[in-house]
Every structure is written in C-alpha cells, then in structure tokens.
FIDOPA-998979 format. One record per residue: x, y, z of N, C-alpha, C, O in turn; residue in three letters; chain. Coordinates in Angstrom, 1 decimal. Atoms other than C-alpha are relative to their C-alpha. Layout:
# residues N
X Y Z X Y Z X Y Z X Y Z ALA A
...
END
This chain:
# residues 213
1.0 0.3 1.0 -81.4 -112.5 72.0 -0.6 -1.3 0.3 0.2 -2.3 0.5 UNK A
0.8 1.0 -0.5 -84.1 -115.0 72.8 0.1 -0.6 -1.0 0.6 0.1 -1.9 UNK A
0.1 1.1 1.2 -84.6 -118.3 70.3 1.5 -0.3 -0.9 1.6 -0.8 -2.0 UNK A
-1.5 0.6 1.2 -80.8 -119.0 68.8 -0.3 -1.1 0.6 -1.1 -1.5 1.4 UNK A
-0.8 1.8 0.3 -79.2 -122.2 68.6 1.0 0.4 1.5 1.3 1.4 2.2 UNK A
-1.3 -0.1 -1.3 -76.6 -123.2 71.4 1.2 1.2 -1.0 1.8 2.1 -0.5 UNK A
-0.9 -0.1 0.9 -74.4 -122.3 68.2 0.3 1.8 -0.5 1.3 2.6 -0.3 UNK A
0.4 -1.6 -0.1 -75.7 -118.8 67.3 0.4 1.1 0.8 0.8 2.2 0.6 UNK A
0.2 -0.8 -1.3 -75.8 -117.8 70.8 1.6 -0.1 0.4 1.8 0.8 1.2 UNK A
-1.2 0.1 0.2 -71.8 -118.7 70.7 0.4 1.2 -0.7 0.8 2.2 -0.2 UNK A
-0.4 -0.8 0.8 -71.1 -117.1 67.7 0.0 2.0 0.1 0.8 2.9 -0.2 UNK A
0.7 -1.3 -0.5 -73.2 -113.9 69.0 1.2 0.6 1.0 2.0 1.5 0.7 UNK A
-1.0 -0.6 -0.6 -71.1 -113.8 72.0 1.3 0.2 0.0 1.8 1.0 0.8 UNK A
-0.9 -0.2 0.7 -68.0 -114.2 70.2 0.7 1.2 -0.3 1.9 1.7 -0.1 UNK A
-0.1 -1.0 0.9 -68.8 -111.3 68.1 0.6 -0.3 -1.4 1.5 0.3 -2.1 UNK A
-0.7 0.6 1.1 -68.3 -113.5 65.3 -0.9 0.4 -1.2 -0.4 0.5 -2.3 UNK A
1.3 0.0 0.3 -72.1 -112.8 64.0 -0.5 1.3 0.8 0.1 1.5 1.9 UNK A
0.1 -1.5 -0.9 -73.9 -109.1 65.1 -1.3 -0.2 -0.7 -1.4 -0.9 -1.7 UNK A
1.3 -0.4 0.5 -77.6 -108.2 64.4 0.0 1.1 -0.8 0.2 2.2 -0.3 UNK A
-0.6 -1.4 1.0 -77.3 -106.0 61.4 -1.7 0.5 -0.3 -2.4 -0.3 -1.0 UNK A
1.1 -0.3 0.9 -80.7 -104.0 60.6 0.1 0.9 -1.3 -0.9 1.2 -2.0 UNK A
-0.4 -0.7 1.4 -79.1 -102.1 57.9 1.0 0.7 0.1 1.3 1.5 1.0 UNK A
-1.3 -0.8 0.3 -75.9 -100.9 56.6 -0.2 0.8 -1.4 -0.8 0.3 -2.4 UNK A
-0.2 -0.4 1.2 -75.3 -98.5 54.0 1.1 1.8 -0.3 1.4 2.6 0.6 UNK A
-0.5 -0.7 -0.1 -73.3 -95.8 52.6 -0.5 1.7 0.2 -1.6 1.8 -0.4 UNK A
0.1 -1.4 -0.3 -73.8 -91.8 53.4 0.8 0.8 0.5 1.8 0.3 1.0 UNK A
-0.8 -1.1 -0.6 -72.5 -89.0 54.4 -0.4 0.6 1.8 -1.4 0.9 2.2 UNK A
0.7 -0.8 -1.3 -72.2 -87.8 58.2 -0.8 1.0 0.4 -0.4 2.1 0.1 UNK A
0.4 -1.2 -0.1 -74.6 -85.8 59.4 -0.1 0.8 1.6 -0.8 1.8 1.7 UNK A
0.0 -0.7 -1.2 -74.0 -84.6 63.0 1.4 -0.1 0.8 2.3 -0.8 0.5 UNK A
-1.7 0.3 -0.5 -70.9 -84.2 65.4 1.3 0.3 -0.6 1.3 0.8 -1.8 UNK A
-0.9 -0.2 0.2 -67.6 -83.8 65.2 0.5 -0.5 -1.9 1.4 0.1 -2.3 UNK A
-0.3 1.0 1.2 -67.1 -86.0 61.5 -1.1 0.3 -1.0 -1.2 -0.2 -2.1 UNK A
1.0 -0.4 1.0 -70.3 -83.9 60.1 0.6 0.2 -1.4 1.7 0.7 -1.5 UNK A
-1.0 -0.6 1.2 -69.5 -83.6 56.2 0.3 -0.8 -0.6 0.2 -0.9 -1.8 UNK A
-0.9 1.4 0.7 -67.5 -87.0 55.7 -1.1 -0.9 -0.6 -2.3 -1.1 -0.3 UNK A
0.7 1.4 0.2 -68.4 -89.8 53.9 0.4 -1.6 0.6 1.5 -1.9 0.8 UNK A
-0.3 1.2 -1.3 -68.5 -93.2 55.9 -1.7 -1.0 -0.8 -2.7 -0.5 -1.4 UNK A
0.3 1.1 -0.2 -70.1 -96.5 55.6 -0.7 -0.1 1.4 -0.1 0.1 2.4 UNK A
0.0 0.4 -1.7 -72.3 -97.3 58.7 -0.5 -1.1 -0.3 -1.1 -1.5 -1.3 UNK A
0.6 1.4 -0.1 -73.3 -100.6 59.9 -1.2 0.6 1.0 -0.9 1.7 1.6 UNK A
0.9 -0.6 -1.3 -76.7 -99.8 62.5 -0.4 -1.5 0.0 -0.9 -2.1 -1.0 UNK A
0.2 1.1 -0.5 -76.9 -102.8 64.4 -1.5 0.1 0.9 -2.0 1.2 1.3 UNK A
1.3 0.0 -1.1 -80.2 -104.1 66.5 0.7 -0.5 1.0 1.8 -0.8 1.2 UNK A
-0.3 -0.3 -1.5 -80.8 -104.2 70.1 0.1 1.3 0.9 1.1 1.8 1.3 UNK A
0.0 -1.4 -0.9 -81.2 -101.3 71.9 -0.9 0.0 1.5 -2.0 0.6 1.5 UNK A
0.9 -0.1 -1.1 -82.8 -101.6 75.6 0.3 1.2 1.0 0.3 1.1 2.2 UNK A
0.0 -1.2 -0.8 -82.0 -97.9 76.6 -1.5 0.9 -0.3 -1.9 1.5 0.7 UNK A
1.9 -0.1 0.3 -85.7 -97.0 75.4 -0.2 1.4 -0.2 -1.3 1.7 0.3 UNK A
0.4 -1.2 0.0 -85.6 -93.2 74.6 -1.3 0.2 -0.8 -1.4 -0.1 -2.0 UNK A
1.5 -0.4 0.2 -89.2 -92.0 74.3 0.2 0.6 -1.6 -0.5 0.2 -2.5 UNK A
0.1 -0.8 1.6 -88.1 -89.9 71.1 1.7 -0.6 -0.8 2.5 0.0 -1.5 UNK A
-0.9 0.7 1.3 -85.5 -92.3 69.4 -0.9 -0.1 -1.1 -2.0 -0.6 -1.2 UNK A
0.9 0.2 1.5 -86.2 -91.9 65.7 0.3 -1.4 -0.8 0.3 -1.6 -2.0 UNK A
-0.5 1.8 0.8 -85.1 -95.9 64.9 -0.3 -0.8 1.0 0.7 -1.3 1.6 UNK A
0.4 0.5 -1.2 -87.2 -97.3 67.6 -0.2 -1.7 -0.5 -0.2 -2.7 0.2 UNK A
-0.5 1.4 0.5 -87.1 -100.3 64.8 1.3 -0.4 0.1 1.5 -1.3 -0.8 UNK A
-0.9 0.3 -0.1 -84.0 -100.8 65.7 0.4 -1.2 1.8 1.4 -1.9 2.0 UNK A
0.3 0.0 -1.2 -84.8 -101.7 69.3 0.1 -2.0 0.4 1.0 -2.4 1.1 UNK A
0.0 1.2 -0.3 -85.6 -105.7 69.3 1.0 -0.8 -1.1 0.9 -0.7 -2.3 UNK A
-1.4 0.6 1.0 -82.5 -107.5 67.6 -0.6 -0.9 -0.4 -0.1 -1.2 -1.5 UNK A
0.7 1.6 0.5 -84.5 -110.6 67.0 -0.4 0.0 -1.7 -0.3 -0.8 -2.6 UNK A
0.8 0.2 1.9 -86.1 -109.6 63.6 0.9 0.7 -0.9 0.5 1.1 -1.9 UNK A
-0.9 -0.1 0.9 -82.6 -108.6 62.1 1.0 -0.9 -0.2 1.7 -1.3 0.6 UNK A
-1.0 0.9 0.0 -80.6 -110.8 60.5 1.3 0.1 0.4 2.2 0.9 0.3 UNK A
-1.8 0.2 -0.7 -77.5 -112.3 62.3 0.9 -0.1 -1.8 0.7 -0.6 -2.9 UNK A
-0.8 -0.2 2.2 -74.6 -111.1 59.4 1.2 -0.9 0.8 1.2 -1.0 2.1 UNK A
-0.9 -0.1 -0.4 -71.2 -112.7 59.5 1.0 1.3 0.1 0.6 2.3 -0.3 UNK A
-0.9 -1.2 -0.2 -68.4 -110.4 60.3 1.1 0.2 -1.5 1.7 1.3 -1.7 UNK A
-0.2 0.3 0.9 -66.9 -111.4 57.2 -0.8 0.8 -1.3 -0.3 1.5 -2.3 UNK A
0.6 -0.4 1.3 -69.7 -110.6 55.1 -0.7 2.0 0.1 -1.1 2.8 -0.7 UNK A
0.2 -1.6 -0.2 -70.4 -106.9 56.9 1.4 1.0 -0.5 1.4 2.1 -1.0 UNK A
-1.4 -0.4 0.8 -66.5 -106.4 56.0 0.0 0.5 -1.1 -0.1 1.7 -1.5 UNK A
0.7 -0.1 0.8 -67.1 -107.1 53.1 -0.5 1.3 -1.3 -0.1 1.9 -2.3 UNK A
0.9 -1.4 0.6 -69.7 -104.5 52.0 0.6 0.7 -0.1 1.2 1.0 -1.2 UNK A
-1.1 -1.1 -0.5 -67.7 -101.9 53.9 1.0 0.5 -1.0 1.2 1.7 -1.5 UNK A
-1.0 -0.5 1.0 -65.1 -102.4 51.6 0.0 -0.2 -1.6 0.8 -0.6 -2.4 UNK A
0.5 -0.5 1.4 -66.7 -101.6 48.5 -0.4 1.2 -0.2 -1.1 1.4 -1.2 UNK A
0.3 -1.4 0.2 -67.1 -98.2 48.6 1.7 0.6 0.2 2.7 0.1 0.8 UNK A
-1.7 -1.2 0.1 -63.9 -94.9 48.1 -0.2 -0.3 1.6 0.3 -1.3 2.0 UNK A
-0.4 -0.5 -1.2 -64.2 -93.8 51.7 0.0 -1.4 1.0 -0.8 -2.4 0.9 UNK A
-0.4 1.3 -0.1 -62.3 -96.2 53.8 -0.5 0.7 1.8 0.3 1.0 2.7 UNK A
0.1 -0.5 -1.5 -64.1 -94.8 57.2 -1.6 -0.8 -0.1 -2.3 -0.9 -1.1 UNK A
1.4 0.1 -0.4 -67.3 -96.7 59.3 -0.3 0.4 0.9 0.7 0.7 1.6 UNK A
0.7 -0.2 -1.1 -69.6 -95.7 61.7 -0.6 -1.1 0.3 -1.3 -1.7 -0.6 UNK A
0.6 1.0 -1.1 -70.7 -98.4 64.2 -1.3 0.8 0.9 -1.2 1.6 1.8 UNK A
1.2 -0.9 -1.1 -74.2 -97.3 65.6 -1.1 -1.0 0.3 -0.9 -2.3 0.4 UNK A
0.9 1.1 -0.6 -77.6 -98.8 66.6 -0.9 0.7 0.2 -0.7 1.9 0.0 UNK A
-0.3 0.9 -1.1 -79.4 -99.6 68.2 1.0 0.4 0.9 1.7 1.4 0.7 UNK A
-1.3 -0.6 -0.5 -76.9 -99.5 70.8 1.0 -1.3 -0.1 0.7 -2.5 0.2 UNK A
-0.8 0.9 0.5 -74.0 -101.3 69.6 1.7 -0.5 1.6 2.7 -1.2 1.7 UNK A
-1.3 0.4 -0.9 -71.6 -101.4 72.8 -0.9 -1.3 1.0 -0.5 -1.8 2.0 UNK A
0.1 1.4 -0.7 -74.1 -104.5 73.8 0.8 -1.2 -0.4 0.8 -2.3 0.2 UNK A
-0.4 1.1 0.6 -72.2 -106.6 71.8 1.3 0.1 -0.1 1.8 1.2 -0.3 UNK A
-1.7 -0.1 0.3 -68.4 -107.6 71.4 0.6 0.6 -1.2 0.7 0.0 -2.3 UNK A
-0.4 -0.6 1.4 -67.1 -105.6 68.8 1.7 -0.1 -0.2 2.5 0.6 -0.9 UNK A
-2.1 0.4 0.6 -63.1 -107.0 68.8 -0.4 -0.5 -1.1 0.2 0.1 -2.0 UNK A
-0.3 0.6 1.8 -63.9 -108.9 65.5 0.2 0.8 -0.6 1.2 1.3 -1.1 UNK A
0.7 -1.3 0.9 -65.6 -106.7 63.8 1.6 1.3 -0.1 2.5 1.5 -0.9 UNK A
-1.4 -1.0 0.5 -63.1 -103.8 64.6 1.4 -0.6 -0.4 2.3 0.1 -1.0 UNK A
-1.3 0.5 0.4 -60.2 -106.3 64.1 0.3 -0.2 -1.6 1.3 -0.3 -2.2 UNK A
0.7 0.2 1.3 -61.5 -106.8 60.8 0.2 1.1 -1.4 0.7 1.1 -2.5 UNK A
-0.2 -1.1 0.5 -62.1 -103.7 59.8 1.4 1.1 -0.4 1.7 1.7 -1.4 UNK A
-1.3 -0.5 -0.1 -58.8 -102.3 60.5 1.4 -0.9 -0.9 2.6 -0.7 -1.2 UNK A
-1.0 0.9 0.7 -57.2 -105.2 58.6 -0.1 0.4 -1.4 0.7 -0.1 -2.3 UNK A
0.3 -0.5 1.6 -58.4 -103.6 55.5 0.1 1.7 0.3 -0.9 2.2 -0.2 UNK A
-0.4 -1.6 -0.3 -57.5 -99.9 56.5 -1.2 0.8 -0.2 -1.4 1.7 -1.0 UNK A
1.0 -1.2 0.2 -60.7 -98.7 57.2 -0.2 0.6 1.6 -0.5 -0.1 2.6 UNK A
0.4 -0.4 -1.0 -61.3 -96.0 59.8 -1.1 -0.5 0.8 -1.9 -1.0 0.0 UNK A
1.5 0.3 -0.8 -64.1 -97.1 62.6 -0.6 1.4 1.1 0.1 1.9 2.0 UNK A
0.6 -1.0 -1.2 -66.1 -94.4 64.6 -1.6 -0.7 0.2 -2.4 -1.3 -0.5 UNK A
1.2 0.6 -0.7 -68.8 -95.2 66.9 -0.7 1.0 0.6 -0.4 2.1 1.1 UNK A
0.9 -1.1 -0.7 -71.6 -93.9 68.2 -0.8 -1.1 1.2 -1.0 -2.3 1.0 UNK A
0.2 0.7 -1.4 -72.8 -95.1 71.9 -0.8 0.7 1.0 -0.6 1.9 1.3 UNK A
-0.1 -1.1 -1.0 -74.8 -94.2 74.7 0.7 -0.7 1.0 0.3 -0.6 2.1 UNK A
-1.0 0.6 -1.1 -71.7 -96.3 76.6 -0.2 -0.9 1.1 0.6 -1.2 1.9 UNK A
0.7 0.2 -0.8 -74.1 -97.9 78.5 0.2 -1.5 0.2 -0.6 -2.1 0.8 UNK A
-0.5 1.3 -0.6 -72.3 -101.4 78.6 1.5 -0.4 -0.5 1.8 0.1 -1.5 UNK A
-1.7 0.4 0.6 -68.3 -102.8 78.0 0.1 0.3 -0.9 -0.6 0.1 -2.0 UNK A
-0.6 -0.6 1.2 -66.2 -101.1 76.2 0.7 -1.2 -0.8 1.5 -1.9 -0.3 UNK A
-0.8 1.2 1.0 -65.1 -103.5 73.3 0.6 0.9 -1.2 0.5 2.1 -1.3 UNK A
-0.2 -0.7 0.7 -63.8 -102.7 70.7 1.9 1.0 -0.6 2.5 1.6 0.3 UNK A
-0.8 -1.1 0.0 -60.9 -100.6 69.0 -0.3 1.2 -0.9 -0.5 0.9 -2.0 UNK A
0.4 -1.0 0.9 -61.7 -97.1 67.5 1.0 1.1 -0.2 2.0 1.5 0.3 UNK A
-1.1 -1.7 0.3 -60.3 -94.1 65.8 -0.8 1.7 0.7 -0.4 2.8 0.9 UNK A
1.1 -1.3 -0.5 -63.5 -91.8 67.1 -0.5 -0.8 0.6 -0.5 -2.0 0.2 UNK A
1.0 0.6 -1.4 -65.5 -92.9 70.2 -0.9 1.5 0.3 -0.4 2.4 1.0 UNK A
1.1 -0.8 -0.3 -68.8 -90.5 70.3 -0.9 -0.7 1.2 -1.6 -1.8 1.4 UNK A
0.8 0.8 -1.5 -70.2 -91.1 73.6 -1.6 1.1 -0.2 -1.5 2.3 -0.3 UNK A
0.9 -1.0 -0.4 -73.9 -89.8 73.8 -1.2 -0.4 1.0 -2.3 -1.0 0.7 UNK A
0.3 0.9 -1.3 -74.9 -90.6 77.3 -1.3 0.3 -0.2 -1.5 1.3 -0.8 UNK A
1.2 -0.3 -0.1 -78.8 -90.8 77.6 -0.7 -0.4 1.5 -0.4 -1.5 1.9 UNK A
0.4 0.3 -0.9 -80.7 -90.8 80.7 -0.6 -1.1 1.1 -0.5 -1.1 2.3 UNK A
0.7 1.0 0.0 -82.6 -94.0 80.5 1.1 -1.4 1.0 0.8 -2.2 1.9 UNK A
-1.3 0.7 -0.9 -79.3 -95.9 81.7 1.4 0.4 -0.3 1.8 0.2 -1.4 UNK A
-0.7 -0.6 0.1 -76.4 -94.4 82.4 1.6 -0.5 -0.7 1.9 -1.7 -0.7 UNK A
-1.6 0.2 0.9 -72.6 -94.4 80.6 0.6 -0.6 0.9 0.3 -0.5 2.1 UNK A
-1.4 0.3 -1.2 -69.5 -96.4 82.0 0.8 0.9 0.0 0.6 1.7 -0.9 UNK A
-1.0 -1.1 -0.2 -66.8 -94.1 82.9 0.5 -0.5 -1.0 0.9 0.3 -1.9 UNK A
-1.2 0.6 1.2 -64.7 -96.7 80.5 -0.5 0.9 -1.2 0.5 0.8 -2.0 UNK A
0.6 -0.2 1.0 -66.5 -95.0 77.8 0.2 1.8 0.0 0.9 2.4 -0.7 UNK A
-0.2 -1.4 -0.4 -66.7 -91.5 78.9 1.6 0.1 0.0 2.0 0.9 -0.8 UNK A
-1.4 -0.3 -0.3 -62.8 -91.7 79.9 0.7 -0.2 -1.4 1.8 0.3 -1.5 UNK A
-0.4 0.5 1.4 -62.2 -92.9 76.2 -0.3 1.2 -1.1 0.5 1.6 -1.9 UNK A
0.6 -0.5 1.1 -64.2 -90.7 74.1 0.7 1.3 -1.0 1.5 2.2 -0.6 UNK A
-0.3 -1.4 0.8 -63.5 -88.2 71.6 -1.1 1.5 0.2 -1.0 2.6 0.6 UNK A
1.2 -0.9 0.2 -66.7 -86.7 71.3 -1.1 -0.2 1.0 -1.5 -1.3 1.2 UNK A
1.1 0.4 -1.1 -69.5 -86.3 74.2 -1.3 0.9 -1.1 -1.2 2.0 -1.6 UNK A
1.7 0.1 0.7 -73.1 -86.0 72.4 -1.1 0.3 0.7 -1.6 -0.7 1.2 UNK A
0.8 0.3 -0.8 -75.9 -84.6 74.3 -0.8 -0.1 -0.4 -0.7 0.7 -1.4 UNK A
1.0 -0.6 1.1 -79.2 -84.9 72.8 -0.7 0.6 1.0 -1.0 0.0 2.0 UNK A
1.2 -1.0 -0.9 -81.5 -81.8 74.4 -1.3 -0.3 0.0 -1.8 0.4 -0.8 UNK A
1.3 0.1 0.0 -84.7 -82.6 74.8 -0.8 1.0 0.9 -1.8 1.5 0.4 UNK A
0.1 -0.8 -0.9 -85.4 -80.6 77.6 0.8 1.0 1.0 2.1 0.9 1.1 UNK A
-1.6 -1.1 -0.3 -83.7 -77.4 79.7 0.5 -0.7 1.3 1.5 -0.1 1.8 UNK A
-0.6 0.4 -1.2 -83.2 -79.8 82.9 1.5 -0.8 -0.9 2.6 -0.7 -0.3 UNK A
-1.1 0.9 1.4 -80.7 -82.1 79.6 1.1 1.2 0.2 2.1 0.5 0.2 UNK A
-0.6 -0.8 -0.3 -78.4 -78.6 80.2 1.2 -0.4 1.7 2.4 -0.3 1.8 UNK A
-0.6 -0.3 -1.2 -77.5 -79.2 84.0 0.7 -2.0 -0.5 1.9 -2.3 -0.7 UNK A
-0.3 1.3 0.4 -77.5 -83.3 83.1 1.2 -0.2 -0.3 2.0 -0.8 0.4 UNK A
-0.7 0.4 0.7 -75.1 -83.0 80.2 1.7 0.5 0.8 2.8 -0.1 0.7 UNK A
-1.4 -0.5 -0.3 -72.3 -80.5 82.3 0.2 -1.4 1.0 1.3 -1.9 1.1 UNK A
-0.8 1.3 -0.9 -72.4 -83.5 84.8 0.8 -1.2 -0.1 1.4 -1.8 0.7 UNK A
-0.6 0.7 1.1 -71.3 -85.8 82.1 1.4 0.6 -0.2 2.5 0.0 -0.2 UNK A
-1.7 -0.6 0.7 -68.5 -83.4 81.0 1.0 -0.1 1.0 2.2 0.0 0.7 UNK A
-1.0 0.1 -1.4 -66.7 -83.8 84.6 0.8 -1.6 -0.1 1.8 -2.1 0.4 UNK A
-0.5 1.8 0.0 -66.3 -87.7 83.6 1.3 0.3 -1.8 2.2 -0.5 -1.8 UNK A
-1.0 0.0 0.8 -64.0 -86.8 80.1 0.9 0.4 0.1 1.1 1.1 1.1 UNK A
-1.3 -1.3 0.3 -60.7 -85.4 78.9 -0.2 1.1 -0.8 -1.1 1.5 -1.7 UNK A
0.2 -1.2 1.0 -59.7 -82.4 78.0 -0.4 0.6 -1.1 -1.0 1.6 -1.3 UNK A
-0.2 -0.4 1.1 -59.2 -82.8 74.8 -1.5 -0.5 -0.6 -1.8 -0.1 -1.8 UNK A
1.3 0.3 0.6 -63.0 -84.4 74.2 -0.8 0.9 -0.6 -1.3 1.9 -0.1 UNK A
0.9 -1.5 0.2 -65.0 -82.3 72.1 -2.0 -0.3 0.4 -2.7 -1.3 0.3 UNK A
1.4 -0.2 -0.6 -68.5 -81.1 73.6 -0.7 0.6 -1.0 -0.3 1.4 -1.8 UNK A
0.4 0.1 1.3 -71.4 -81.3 71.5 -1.5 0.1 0.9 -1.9 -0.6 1.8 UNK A
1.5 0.5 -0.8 -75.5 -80.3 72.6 -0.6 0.2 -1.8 -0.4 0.8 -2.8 UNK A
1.2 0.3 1.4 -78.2 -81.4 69.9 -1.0 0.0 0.3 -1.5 -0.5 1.3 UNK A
1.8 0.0 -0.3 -81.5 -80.6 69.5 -0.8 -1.2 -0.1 -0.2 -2.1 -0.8 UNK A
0.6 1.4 -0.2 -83.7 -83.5 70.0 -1.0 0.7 -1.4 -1.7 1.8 -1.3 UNK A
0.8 -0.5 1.5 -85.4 -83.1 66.1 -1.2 0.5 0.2 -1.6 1.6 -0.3 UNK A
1.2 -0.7 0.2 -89.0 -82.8 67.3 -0.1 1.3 0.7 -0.9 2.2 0.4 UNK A
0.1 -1.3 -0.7 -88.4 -80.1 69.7 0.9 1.3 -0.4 1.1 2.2 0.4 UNK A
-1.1 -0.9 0.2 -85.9 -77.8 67.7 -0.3 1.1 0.1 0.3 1.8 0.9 UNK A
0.4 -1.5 -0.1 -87.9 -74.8 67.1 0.3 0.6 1.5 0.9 1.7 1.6 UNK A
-0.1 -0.5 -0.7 -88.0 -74.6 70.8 1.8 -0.3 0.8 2.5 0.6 1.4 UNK A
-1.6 0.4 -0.4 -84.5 -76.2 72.0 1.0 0.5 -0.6 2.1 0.0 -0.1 UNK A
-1.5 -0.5 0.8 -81.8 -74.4 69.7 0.1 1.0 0.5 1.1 1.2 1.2 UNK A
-0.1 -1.4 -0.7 -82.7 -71.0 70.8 0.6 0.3 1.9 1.0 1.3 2.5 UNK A
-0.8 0.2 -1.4 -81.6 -72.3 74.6 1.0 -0.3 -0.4 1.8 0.6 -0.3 UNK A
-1.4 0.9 0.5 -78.6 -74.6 73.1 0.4 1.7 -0.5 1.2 2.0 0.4 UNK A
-1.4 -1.0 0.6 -77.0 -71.2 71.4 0.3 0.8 1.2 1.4 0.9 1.7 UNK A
-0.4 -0.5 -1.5 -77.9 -69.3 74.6 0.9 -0.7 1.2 1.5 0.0 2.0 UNK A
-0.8 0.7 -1.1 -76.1 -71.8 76.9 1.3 -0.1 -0.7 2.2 0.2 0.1 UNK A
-0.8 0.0 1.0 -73.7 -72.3 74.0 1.4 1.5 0.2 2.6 1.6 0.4 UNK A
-0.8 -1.0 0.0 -72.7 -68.9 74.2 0.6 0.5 1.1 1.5 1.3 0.9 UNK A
-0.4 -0.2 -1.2 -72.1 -68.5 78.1 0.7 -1.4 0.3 0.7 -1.6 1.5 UNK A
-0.6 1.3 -0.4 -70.3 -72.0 78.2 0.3 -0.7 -1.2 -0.2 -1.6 -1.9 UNK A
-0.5 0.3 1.2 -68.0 -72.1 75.7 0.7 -0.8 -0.4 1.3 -0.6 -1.5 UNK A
-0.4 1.1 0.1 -66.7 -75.5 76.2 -0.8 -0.9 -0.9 -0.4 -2.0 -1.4 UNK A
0.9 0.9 0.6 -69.5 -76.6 74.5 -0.4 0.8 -1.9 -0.4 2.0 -2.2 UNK A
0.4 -0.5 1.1 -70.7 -76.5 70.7 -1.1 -0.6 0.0 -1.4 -1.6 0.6 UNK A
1.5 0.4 0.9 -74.0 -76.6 68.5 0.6 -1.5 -0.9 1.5 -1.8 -1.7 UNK A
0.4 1.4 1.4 -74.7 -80.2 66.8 -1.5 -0.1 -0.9 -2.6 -0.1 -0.4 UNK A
1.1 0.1 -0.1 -77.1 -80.4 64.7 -0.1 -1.2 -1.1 1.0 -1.6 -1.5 UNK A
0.3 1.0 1.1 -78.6 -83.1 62.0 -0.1 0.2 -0.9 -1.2 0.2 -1.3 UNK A
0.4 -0.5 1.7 -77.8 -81.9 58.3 0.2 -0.9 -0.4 0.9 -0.8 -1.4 UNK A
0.5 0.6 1.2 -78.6 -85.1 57.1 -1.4 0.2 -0.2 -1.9 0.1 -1.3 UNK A
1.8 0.4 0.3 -82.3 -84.9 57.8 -0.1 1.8 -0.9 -1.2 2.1 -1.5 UNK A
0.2 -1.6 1.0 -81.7 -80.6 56.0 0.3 -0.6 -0.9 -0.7 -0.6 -1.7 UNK A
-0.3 0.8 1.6 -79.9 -82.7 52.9 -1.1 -1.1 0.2 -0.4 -2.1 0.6 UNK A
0.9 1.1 0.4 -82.9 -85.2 52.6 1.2 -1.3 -0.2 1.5 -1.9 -1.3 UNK A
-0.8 1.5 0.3 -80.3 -88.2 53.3 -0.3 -0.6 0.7 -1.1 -0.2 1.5 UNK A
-0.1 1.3 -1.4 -79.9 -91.5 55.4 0.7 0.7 0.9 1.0 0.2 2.0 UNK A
END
C-alpha cells in the first residue's frame, strides 16, 4: 500500500493492522460451509484482476481503513456463531498470524477463502482454495486446503480446474461454480461434467437466491 507512515507500513507488515473494507455478519452462501452462519471480515487489496469479480471495490486497499486486529476481534465476537470467514480481496497478501491468533483465543472458528496466490499465513479450521487464472496458487495452499473452488466461466475452466485437483489431498473436497453472469449457460456443462467426474460437485451462490450479503 502506497502513502503510510514508516509506522503503518510496520504495523501492516506485522499483521497487526489489515485493510478492512467491510465486515459483517451472514450466512454462507457457497461451498462446502453453505448454510452456516459466520462473521466475515473482506479485506482490500486484490491484484489478481478477474475480469468478472463482483467486489472489484475491493481491489485497491488504499481507500479502506487500516482496522486494528484488536478492534476486528472485537466485532467478531459479538455475534452467537463463533465461526469467521477471512476473504477479499485477496486476503493471503497479508500476514494473517495475528488476526488468526486472535481469533482463536476467543474460540472462534476461521475459514478462508483464497485464490492462494501468495504465503500461506495464517492458522485455519477450513482453507477454500479457489485458484484463478490471472496468477496462479502456491502448492503451500493447494497442499493445505480443504476445499478446491473453481469458478467456471468458460468450458476451457473444466480442463484448467482437473489440473488443479492433481496439486490436493484426497480428502479435499472438489467444488465447480458457475461464474453468476454466465449461469444460464455454464451449469448445464457443470452438471454434465459433474456427472461423468464424480470427484467433483455443483457450488452454487444461494446467497445472491436468498437476497443476502
């Protein structure tokens, strides 16, 4: 992040301070954890650049406020469900030992969502890896995950994503998602591939069918 302080720019790399552009509470709506309720933090920063990310405000970290880790805690733990999602932006730019140390000191689940695409930090109970093309996953991330995420946007995203699934464990669960604008035409492939390659399941987004965050 361009313009901090010497001090800032400490604290930042610390992971003492994170660029928060909004937290708040909802229910999951995609993936393996669809259903639950969870806390997410969505941090700024994102320089993986997908043409059809729908939080492309999320993208330049600069115009969200630096939170402490303290006061993101905090929030978190004012709500029943003692579970967060860490997302973004893409949130594995930044050190996330605090934060998860933090979290965990107050017994709250953390799951993350990533496209893995820099150091693994961090401690989690769920690691959703959802590699995107623009720049590619670390193995550290892929070899970790619970959940592999693909988003479909197109039928070449099919041959892409099995090349992905050779970098997890067994036990990872496989997951293809329709990219929202294109569903009408992308689901009807996704069940067809679905159904001949049955390592893999349907994800889809029933927050945006429940009118939620």
């Amino acid at each position: 992040m361009s313009g901090l302080s010497h001090d800032q720019q400490k604290l930042l790399d610390a992971g003492e301070i994170l660029p928060v552009m909004e937290d708040f509470y909802t229910i999951q709506g995609e993936g393996f954890n669809t259903g639950k309720a969870a806390y997410f933090i969505r941090l700024g920063g994102c320089d993986v650049g997908c043409h059809w990310c729908d939080v492309k405000e999320s993208w330049d970290a600069s115009v969200h406020p630096l939170t402490s880790i303290e006061k993101i805690v905090e929030r978190a733990s004012a709500y029943p469900a003692k579970a967060v999602v860490i997302t973004g932006g893409e949130p594995s730019l930044y050190n996330l030992d605090p934060l998860c140390k933090s979290l965990k000191a107050k017994g709250i689940k953390i799951f993350i969502e990533t496209s893995g695409a820099y150091p693994l930090t961090g401690q989690f109970d769920w690691i959703c890896v959802s590699p995107k093309k623009f720049k590619a996953p670390s193995k550290d991330w892929l070899a970790s995950a619970n959940e592999l995420k693909v988003i479909v946007f197109n039928s070449s995203d099919f041959k892409w994503a099995q090349e992905h699934a050779q970098n997890i464990r067994s036990e990872c669960k496989q997951y293809l998602q329709p990219e929202w604008s294109k569903i009408d035409k992308i689901l009807p492939e996704i069940i067809e591939f679905v159904k001949s390659n049955t390592d893999w399941e349907v994800s889809l987004q029933t927050h945006k069918y429940m009118h939620i965050p």
